[in-house]
C-alpha positions, 0 to 999 in steps of 0.5 A: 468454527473460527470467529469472524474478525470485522475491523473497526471503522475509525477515524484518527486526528493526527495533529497537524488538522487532517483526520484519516479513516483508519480500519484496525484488524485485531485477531479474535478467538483462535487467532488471537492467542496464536502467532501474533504474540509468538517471537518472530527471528529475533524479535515479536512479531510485527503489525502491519500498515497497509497503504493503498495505491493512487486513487485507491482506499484501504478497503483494497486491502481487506483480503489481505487484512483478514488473512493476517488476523487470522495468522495472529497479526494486527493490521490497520489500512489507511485512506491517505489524505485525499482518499475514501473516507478522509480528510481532503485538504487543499494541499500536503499531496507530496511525499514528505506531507504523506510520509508525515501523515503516517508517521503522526498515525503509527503514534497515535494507533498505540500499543502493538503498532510501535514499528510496524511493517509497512505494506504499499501497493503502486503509488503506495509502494513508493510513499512506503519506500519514502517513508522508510527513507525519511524515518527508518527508526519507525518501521521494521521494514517494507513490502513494495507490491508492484511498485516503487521500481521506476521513474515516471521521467524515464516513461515520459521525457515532460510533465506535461506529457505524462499527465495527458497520458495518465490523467484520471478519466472524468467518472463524475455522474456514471451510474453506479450499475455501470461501474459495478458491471465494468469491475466484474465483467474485467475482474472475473477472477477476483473474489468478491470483497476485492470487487466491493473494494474497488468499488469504495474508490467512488462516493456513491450518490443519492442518485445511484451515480458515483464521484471519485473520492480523490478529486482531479486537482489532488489527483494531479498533485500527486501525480507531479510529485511521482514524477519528480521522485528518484527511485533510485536515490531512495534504493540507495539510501534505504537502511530497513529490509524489504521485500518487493513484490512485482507483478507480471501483468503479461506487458512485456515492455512494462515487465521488462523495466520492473525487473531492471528496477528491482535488480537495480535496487538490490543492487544499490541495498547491496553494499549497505548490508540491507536485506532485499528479497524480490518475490515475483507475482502473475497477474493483475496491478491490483495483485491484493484484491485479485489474489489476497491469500497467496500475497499474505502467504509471500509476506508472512513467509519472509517475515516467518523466515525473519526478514524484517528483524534484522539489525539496521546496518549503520 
């Protein structure tokens, strides 16, 4: 019987006054004797960084996590700052502050995690895609799920619009058993640990009520930073592979302009020499918690085939 991997709940001060909650994955038994000390294409084999979407925590990740322990390969998801279990300062919501917080945590995780693979999903599509711009010698490549394709500007022609549009509705005060029944009465078809991850998005209350983790002034900070980012400068200046992962969600208008980003992107990474692979998925935005193992399986596949250890073009 293959040993159980159970990650371990920490908590990891970055140097600049902001602690993260951290969960590390680590192969046990089998596993860990397995493929992740085997060569992977031209190097070993990488671990993963896996980082959650707005509003969201690392526990999103768990399905996915637990697949690649059992494939051999250390992982650790992330509450960035404002999430879950982290540090909630008043400021550092745009990417460059986001982006140097997970510079600050690939160091100080230590060994087995020198350039990791980095793994965001929404919102953390487009922290990973910022990061691999501002730091491409920190990461051997990325993986954008549903994410990291389109501006918010050409969806919302002002700020203002866009934030009357997507701000996050008031939770405050709802009682636990409530959302409990929204997640699994709308996610029927997600496994149990992705409902129960969905479910750490909220502070539970003495009372039985919840409270979002991320509060509404930070929420609104991060949205105006997506608002102002250029996705496409970004595909543009990339110089680490990646594999994008969008999802068909059934919303023909939304489908439509996540394959003009991704043909856009491949595109711009095109003359550079970077490698790109897109890998289409149907079904939920949260495709991680819906359908972890067959994720997992699309990412190890490229990282099998040897996408992530390609030589950086100049």
């Amino acid at each position: 019987m293959q040993q159980l991997a159970i990650p371990v709940d920490e908590r990891i001060a970055l140097g600049n006054g902001v602690e993260l909650r951290v969960l590390r994955w680590e192969p046990v038994g089998e596993a860990a004797a397995g493929e992740g000390t085997a060569q992977v294409g031209s190097g070993t084999a990488s671990a993963y960084l896996l980082v959650h979407g707005l509003a969201s925590n690392a526990r999103l990740w768990d399905g996915v996590a637990r697949r690649l322990v059992d494939a051999g390969r250390l992982s650790a998801s992330v509450d960035l700052r404002g999430h879950g279990h982290s540090d909630k300062p008043d400021a550092g919501y745009d990417f460059a502050s986001i982006s140097e917080d997970l510079r600050r945590l690939i160091e100080r995780l230590g060994p087995g995690f020198e350039r990791p693979i980095l793994v965001g999903q929404s919102w953390g599509a487009g922290v990973v895609l910022d990061f691999a711009v501002r730091f491409p010698d920190q990461t051997r490549g990325i993986v954008l799920v549903d994410g990291g394709l389109t501006d918010l500007r050409d969806a919302f022609p002002t700020w203002e619009i866009c934030w009357d549009r997507l701000a996050p509705p008031q939770l405050v005060g709802m009682p636990l058993s409530s959302v409990q029944g929204y997640f699994r009465s709308s996610h029927a078809d997600w496994p149990e640990e992705g409902v129960e991850g969905s479910l750490g998005n909220f502070e539970i209350r003495p009372d039985q009520t919840i409270a979002p983790w991320l509060s509404r002034d930070h929420h609104r900070a991060i949205l105006e930073s997506m608002y102002g980012q250029r996705i496409a400068d970004l595909w543009r200046l990339l110089r680490v592979p990646a594999l994008i992962v969008p999802v068909d969600g059934g919303e023909s208008d939304w489908t439509k302009s996540k394959r003009s980003g991704a043909d856009a992107a491949l595109a711009a990474t095109g003359p550079a020499g970077v490698p790109v692979r897109v890998r289409w998925f149907k079904g939920d935005h949260d495709i991680h918690a819906q359908h972890p193992a067959e994720l997992t399986r699309a990412i190890l596949s490229a990282d099998r085939d040897g996408l992530f250890s390609g030589a950086l073009p100049a």
